[in-house]
N, C-alpha and C positions, 0 to 999 in steps of 0.2 A: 692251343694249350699254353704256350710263353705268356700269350697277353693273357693267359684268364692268371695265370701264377703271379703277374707281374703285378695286374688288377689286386689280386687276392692279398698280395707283400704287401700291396702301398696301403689297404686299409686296416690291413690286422696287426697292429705293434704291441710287443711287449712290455715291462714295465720299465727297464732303460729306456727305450726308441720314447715313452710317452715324455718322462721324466728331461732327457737329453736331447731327443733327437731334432734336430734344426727345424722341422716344420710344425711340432710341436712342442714348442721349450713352454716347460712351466716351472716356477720356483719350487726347489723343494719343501716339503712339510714342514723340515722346522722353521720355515723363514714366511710361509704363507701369514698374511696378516689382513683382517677384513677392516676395509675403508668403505663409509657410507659413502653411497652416491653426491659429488658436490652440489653443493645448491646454496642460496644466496634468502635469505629473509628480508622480504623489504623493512625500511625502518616505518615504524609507526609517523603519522600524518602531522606535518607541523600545526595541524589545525585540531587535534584530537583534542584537548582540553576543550575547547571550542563546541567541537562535535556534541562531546555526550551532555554538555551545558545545556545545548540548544536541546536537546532529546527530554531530557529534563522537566526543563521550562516548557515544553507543551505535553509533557505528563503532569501538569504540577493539578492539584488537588482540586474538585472542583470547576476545572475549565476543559474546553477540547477545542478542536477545530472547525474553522466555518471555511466550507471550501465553495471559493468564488473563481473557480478556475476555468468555468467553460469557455471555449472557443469562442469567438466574435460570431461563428456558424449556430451554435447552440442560444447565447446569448441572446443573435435575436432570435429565433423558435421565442425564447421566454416573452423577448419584448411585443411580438407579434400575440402572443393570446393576451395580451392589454393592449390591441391596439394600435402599437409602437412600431415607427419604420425602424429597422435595423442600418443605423447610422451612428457614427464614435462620438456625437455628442448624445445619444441618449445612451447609449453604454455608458456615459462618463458620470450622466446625471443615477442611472440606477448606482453605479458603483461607489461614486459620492456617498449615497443613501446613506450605502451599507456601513462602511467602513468610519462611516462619522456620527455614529449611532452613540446619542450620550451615554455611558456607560459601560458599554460593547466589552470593554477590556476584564468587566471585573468575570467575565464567565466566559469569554474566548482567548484562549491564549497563544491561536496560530491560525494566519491565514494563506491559502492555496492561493493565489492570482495568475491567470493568465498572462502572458508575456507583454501583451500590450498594458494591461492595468500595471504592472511593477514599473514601468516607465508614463505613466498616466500620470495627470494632476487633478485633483477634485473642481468642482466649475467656480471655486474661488482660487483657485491658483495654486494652492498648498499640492507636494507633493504626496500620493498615497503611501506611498510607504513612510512616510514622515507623519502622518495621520496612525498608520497603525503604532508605530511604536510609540507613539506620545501617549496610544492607550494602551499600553503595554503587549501588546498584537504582535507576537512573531513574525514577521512576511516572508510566505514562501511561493515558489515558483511550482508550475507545469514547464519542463524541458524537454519532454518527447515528442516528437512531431506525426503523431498519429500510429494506425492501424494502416499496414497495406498486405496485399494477398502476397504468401510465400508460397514463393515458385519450389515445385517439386512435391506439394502438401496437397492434402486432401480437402481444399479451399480453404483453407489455413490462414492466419492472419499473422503477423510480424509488426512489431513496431519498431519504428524507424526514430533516428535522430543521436547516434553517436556520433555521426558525420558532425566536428566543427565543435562538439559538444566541452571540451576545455574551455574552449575559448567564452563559449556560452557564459558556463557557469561562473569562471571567471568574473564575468565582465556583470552577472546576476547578482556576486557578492558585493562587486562595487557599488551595485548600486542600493544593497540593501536586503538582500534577500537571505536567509540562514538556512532555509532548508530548500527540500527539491521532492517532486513527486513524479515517479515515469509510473502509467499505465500501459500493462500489457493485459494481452488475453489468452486463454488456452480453454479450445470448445472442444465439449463430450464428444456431442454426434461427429462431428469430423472427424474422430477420430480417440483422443489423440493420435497424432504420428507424433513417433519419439522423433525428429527434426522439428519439429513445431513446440514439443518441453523445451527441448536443450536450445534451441533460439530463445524462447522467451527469457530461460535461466541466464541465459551468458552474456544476454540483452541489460536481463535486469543487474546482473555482476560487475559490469563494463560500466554503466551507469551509476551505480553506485560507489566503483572506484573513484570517479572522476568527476565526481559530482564532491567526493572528500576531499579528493586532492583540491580542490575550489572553496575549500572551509562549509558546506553545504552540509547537512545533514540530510541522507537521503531517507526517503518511504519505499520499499520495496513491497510494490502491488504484483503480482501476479492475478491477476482475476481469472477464476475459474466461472467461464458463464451458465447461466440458471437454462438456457435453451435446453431444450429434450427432453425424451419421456424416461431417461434412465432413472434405476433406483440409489438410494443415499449409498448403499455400497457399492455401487460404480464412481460415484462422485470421491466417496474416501481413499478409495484406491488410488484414483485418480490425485488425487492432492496431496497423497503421501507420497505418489512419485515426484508430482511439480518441485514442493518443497524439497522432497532430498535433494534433484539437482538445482534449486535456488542456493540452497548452504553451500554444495560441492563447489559451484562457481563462485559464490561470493569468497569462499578462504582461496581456492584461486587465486584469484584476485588481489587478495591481502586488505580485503575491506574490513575495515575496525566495527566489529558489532557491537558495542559501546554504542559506538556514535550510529544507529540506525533507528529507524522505525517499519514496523511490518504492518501490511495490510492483507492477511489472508483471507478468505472466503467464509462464510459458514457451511459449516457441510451437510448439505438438503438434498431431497430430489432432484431431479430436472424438475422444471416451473410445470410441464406438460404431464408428468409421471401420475398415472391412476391411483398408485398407491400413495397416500400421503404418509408423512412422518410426523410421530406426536413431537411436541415439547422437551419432552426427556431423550427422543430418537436422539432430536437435533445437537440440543446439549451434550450427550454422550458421544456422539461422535465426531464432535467439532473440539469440545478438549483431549479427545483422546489424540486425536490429532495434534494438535499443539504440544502434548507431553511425549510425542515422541520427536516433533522433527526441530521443533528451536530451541537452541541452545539458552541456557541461563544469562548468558553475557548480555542479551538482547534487550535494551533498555526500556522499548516504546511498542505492544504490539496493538494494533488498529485490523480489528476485523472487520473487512469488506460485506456491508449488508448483502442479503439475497434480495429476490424479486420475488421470494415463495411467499404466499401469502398464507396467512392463518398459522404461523408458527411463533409464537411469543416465548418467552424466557422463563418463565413462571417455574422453571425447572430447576434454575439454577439457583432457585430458594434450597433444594434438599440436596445439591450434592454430595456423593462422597468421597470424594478425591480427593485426595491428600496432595492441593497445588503449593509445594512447596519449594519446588525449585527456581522460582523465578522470583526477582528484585523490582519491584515496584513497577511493574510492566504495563504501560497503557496500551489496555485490549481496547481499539477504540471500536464500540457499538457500530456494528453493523452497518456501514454507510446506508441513510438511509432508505432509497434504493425505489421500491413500489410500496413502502408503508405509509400510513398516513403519520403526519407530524407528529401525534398524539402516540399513537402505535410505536414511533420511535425511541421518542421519551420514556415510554413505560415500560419498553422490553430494556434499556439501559439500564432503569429501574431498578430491574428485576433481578440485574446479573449485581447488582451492588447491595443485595440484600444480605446472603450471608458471607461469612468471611471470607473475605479474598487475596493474596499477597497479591496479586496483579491490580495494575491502575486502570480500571475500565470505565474506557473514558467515551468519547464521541468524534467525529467527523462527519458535516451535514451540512448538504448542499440545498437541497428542494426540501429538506425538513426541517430546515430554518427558514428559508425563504418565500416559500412557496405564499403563503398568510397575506406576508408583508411586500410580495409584488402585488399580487391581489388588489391591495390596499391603498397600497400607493396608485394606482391606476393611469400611472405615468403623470398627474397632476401636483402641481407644485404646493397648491395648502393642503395636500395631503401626506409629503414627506414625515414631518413629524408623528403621524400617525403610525405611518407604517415603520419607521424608525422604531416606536413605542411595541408595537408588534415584532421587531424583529428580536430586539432585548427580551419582551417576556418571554419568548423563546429560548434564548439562550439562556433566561436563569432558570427555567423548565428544566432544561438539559442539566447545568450545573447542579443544581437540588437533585434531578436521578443519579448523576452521577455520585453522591455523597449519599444516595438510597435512600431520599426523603423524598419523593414527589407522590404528591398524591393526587394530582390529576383536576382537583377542584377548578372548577372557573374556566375550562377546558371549551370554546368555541365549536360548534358545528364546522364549521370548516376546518379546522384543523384536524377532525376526526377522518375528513376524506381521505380516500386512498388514491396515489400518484401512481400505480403500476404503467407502464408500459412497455409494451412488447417491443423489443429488440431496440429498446432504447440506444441511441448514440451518443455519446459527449462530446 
């Protein structure tokens, strides 16, 4: 009975013992004063003038981006269906092509290069990145070092390449480059597992810091993959949580969204889903999206094409959404993905029909190119040609992008569709 009394004393105190007594001294009322938790604001990036220039200048009116960034692994896949061993003097001779294409500059105003081409010289000696900007060509980098399996996930996938990644970009500015692109992934059917968002988000947050810290303007892609038979509201759900924890980690972070660019998803079925989504589906719930989870600060947003096929834009002639809170935003068209060149162009088109405060713009890999490797056929008196095709392409794109393209004069082959299943980069 002592100890249960003794027990009993030491827990139950009065309002002196709380106020006085030694093992709980607290100041009295009139002296209590609430002080926020310390914490410390980073200073904004010596590079930020810098930053949102460069953001800017590949929103500027009329132009988007030609992304030439695949891997030397992918690169040759391309050169292999013309033919072509996969060896760094015919990389040098395709990427020569491109990037010396007479006029290239007046309708692309930023290019993605692979790490080897930002240090590459064309097969007369000039360096590439000294080729882009003479045509007025932003030159930006791929800095992430692939897709590998996270341990602990439901066959999950992580990308990799923070390891070293200062020093990278660093040494990426030196040589030329302003912006930066990391590609991650986050799949339906796996899942998600919430460690597989919050990897990609904190991936994509980490990267973005320190790609600014480096005067880089980064692209934060999160790609949400088109795999599986789910419906478009499993996909929205899905991408309205990615993106909240993309923003939570990027202010984290202390990443200046001025100085960014986004590349989110269109929000569709899975590629496999019975039920399809009309045009209006798609539209409605790919801005609805957007109007809830990015902020207005956000200078540049580039929407990550699907690989759904049959869904054009032609919706986003009757919107009625009052898109008012965002400042000249390049939504860039849907990378082009599994549409055909043509199909790309005209769904860009379509989204620059009626009024828009967002800059929707383009980023296009195989829907620039695709013509104009063709064409070129790896044969030296055929450069010019395909040069000549990779240009009307771009001012395709530039013309949809200002919602004047009308499609005329349009190649059979360009109407073809590029889809492939479980495509890699």
């Amino acid at each position: 009975m002592a100890s249960a009394s003794l027990l009993k004393s030491s827990l139950v105190l009065n309002k002196s013992e709380w106020v006085k007594g030694p093992s709980f001294r607290q100041p009295s009322v009139s002296h209590v004063r609430c002080q926020p938790a310390p914490f410390t604001v980073k200073a904004v990036s010596s590079y930020a003038e810098e930053l949102i220039k460069t953001a800017k200048t590949i929103a500027s009116p009329g132009h988007g981006i030609l992304a030439m960034d695949e891997s030397n692994a992918t690169c040759g896949k391309r050169l292999a269906s013309i033919g072509l061993e996969n060896t760094e003097a015919n990389r040098q001779a395709y990427r020569t092509l491109l990037v010396s294409a007479p006029g290239l500059g007046q309708y692309i105003s930023g290019a993605i290069l692979f790490e080897e081409t930002l240090y590459q010289s064309t097969v007369d000696g000039k360096k590439i990145v000294d080729v882009l900007v003479e045509q007025g060509i932003v030159p930006g980098i791929k800095v992430d070092k692939g897709l590998v399996p996270l341990a602990g996930s439901n066959d999950e996938s992580w990308c990799q390449g923070l390891d070293g990644l200062a020093s990278r970009t660093a040494a990426y500015y030196q040589q030329g480059a302003r912006f930066a692109k990391w590609r991650t992934v986050v799949s339906i059917p796996n899942g998600p597992s919430a460690l597989a968002v919050k990897e990609a988000a904190w991936g994509l947050a980490r990267y973005a810091a320190i790609s600014q810290e480096s005067g880089l303007s980064p692209i934060v892609e999160p790609e949400i993959l088109l795999d599986g038979e789910h419906g478009i509201e499993r996909t929205f759900e899905v991408a309205q949580k990615v993106w909240a924890e993309v923003f939570f980690y990027l202010a984290e972070n202390n990443v200046l969204f001025e100085g960014i660019l986004l590349k989110p998803s269109m929000v569709t079925p899975g590629a496999e889903c019975k039920e399809r989504a009309t045009p209006q589906q798609v539209a409605d719930y790919t801005l609805k999206l957007l109007k809830r989870r990015i902020p207005p600060a956000v200078p540049g947003i580039m929407a990550n094409s699907c690989l759904y096929k049959n869904v054009a834009f032609e919706s986003f002639l009757s919107m009625d959404y009052a898109l008012t809170y965002s400042n000249g935003l390049l939504f860039e068209q849907f990378l082009s993905g599994g549409q055909s060149e043509v199909e790309a162009t005209q769904n860009l088109n379509a989204m620059n029909q009626a009024p828009n405060p967002w800059h929707v713009s383009f980023s296009y890999a195989r829907a620039l190119q695709n013509t104009c490797l063709k064409t070129w056929g790896g044969r030296p008196e055929n450069v010019k040609a395909a040069q000549d095709v990779l240009v009307t392409r771009a001012k395709a794109n530039s013309t949809a992008q200002l919602g004047k393209y009308t499609g005329e004069g349009e190649s059979a082959e360009a109407k073809e569709g590029m889809f492939v299943k479980g495509y890699v980069y």
